[in-house]
N, C-alpha and C positions, 0 to 999 in steps of 0.2 A: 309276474312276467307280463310286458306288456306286449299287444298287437300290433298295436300302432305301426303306422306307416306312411311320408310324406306321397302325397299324390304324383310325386318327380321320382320316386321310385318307380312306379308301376306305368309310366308314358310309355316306353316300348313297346310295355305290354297292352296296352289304351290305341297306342298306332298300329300294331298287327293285329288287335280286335277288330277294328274301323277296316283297315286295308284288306283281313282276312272278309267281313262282312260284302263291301262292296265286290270283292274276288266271286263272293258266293252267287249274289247277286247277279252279276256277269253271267257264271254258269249256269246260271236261272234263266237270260235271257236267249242263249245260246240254246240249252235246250228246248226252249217255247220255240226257239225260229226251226227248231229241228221238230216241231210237231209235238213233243211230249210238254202240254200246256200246265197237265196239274203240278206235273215234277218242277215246271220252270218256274211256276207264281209260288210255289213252297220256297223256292232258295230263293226266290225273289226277295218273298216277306220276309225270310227268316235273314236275309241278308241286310237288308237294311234296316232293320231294327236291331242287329248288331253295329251294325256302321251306327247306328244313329246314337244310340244308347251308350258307347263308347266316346265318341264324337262330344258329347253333351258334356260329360264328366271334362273331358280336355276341355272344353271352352271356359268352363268355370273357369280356370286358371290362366292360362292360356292364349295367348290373340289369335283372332282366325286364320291370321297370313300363317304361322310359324305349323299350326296345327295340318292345314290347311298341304301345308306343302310335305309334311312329314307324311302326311297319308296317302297322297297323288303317289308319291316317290313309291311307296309300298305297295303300292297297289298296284302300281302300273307291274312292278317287278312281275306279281305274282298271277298278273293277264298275263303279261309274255310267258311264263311260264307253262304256265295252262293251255296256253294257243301252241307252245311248241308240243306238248304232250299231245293234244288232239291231232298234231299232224296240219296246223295254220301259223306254222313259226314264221318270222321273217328271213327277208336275204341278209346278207351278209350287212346289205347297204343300210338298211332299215336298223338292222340291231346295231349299228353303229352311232345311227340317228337315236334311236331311244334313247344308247348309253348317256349322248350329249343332257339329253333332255332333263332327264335323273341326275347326271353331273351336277346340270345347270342349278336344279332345285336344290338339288343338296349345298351350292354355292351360294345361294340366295338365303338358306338356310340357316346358314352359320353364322 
């Protein structure tokens, strides 16, 4: 029985690594501007050496634009999500504007 498995299997799972990473990160920064320094430079690090680490494998294969915009789109998702849970969600007008913007990359994307 073999392992094996093509690297275009597991991209999804390569781009909510990267997205999840930098998300992390984010909440690293947020908590350092709220005062809790060691908690925020912990998900800092550990955020961006998942981004990073992730990120690296996609590029082997991958061009930076397509990679590039597949993680922006994920990422952003799951800031806005994050910022609505903490209670810094957008207006109506704003989550409008994101959806465009995610639209857009996903159209550039394809």
């Amino acid at each position: 029985m073999s392992f094996a498995f093509s690297l275009h299997s597991v991209v999804p799972l390569l781009v909510a690594a990267s997205a999840g990473g930098y998300a992390i990160a984010t909440v690293g920064m947020k908590s350092s501007s709220n005062g809790q320094i060691a908690l925020g430079l912990t998900l800092g690090v550990i955020g961006f050496v998942l981004a990073f680490g992730a990120e690296v494998v996609m590029l082997r294969r991958y061009d930076l634009s397509l990679v590039y915009v597949a993680v922006i789109a994920a990422e952003s998702m799951l800031v806005l999500a994050w910022a609505y849970y903490i209670g810094e969600g957008l207006s109506p007008r704003q989550y409008l504007g994101a959806f465009m913007v995610v639209a857009g990359l996903a159209a550039v994307a394809a």
